[in-house]
C-alpha positions in Angstrom: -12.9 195.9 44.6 -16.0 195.5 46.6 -17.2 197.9 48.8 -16.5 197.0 52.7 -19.2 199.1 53.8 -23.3 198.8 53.7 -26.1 200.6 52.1 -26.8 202.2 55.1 -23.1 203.3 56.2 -22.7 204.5 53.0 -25.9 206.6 52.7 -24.6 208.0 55.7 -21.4 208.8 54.9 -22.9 211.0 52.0 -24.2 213.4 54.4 -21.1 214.0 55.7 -19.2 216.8 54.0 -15.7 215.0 54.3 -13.8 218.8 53.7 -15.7 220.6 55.8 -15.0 221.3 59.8 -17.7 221.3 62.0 -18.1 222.6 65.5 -18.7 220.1 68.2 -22.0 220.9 68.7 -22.5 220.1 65.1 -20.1 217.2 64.5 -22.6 215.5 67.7 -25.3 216.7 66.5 -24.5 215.1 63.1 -23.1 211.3 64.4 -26.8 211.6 66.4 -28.7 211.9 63.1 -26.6 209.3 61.1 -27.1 206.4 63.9 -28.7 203.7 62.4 -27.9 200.7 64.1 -30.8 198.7 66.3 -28.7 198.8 69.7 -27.6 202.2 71.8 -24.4 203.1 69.7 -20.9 204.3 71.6 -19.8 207.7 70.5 -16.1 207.7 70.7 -13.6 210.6 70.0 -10.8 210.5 68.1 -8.0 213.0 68.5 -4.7 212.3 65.9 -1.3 214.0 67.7 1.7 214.9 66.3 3.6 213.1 68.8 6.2 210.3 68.5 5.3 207.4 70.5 8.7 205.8 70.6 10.1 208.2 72.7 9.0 208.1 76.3 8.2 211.5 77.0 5.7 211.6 73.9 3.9 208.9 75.2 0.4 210.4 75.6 -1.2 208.6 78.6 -3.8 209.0 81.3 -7.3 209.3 82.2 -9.7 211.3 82.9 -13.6 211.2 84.7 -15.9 212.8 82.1 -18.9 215.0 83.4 -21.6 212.9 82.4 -20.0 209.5 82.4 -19.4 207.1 79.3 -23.2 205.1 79.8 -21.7 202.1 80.0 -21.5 199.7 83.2 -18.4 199.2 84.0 -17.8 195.7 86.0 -14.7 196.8 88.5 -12.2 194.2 89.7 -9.8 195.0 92.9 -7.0 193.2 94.1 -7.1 193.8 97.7 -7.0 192.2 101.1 -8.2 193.5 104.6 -9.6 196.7 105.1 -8.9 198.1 101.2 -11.0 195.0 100.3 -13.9 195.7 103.0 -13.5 199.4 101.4 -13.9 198.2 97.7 -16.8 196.2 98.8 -18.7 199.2 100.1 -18.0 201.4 97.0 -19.7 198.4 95.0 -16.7 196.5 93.7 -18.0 193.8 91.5 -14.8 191.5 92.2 -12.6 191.5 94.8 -9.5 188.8 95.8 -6.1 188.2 96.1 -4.6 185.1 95.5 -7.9 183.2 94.0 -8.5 186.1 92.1 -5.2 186.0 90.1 -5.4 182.2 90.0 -9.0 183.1 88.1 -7.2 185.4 85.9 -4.3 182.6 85.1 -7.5 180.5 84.6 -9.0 182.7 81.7 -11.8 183.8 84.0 -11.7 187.9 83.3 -15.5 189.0 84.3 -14.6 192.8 84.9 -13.5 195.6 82.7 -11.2 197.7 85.0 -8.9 196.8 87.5 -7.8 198.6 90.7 -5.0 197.2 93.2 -3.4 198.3 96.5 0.5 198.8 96.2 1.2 196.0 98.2 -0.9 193.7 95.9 1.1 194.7 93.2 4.2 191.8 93.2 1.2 189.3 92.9 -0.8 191.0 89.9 2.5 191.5 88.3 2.4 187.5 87.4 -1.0 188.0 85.1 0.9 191.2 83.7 0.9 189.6 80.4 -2.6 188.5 80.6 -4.4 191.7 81.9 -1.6 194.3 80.2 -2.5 193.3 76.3 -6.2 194.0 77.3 -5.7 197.3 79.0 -6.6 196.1 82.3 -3.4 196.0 84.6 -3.6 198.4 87.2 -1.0 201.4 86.9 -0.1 204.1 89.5 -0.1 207.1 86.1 -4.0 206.2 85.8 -4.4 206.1 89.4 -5.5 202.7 89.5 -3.1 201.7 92.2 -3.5 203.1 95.4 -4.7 202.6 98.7 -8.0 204.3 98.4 -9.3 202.2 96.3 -13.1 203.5 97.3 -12.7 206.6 95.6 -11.4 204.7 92.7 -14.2 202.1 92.4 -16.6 205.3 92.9 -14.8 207.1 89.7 -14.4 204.1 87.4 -18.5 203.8 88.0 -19.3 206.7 87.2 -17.5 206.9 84.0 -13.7 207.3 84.3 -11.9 206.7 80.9 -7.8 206.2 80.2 -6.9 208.2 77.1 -3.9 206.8 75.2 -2.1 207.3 72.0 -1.9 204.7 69.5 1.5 204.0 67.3 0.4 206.2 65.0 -0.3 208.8 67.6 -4.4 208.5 67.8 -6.4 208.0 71.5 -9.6 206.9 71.2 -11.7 207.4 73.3 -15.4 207.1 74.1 -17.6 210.3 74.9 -20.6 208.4 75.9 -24.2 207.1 74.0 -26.1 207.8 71.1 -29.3 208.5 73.4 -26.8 211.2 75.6 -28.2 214.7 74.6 -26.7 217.2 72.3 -25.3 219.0 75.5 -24.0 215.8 77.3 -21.8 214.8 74.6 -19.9 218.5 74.3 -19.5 218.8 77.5 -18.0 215.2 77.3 -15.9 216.1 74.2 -15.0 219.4 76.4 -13.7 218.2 79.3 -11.3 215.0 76.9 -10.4 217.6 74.8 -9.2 220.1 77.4 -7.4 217.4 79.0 -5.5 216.3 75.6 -4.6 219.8 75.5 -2.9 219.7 79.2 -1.1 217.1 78.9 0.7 218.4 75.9 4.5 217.0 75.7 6.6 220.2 75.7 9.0 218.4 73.3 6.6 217.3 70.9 7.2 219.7 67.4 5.1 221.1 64.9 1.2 221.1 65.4 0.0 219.1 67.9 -3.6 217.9 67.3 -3.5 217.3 63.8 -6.9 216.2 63.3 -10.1 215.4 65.2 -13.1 213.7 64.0 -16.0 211.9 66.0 -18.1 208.6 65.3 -20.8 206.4 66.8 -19.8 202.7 66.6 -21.5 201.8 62.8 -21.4 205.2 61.8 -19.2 207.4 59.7 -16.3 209.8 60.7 -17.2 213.7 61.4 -14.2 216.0 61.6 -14.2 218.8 64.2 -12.5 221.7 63.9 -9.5 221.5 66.4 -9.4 225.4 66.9 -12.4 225.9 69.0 -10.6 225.0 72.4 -13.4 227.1 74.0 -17.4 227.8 74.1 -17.5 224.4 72.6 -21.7 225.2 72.7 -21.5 227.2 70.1 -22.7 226.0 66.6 
């Protein structure tokens, strides 16, 4: 069978001792080096649970505003009317509406990558549930993402607010920010996701609990971490 992956992927992956754990600091500083690709790679976390999904109170959601953002522009959408749309405007809202903008969404038109939505906007949006809710974007009062301040919302979605969640098989991925983020930007990143994962910890959930973590840039090869440093995550 062919190989799925190219010269350079693989070259990569050969650097990488696949038995060994390395700090954070060193997994980072690691995905920095093997970055090959011509464009400003995502570096995304991945954290595998031992959780069971199926059962509700296993079901490993939220999100969380990491320290130094994800270096991505985030285009925000709010479904709003009156002064919660005047409010969104001001915090720099790229889209804002009510009854056109769900009739652009039951168009196909989805220009934005978040969406926020005041409680009493909520009956309306619930109609493109099954259009915004298969690409993560349907606003849910867990994440915060309805509410009547929706300023402070727009403001945190900016400036790099990202929703954890666990997979069937029990993995979140999630993005820690750019290749071009420093060494110390990227910890501090992993440090703040990582604490969180560890809060939000189901107390019925048995046996270990993060079972693995490794961390990637988008064309580059998996680096485990070592799950045990839960502290001084500077530290090489």
């Amino acid at each position: 069978m062919a190989n799925k992956h190219g010269k350079k992927f693989r070259e990569a992956a050969a650097k990488v001792d696949r038995a060994a754990l390395y700090t954070p600091l060193e997994a980072v500083k690691l995905v920095k080096e093997l970055s090959g690709a011509k464009f400003d790679e995502t570096v995304e976390a991945h954290f595998r649970l031992g959780v069971d999904t199926r059962k509700a109170d296993q079901n490993i959601r939220g999100s969380i505003s990491l320290p130094h953002g994800t270096g991505k522009t985030v285009r925000v959408a709010v479904f709003a009317e009156g002064a919660q749309a005047e409010q969104a405007a001001e915090a720099g809202a790229d889209v804002i509406g009510s009854d056109e903008l769900i009739a652009q969404v039951q168009k196909g038109e989805i220009n934005f990558d978040a969406a926020i939505a005041t409680p009493m906007m909520m009956a309306k949006v619930g109609r493109i549930g099954k259009i915004l809710g298969p690409r993560g974007l349907m606003p849910n009062p867990k994440l915060g993402t309805v509410t009547m301040d929706v300023a402070k919302m727009v403001s945190e979605l900016k400036a790099g607010r990202v929703e954890y969640r666990a997979d069937r098989y029990g993995i979140c991925h999630v993005p820690l920010g750019k290749v071009s983020f420093d060494e110390q930007k990227l910890v501090e990143n992993y440090a703040a996701l990582y604490t969180e994962i560890l809060r939000v910890k189901p107390a019925s959930a048995k046996g270990k609990y993060v079972k693995s973590i490794s961390v990637s840039s988008t064309m580059g090869p998996g680096v485990k971490v070592d799950s045990a440093v839960q502290r001084n995550f500077m530290e090489a």
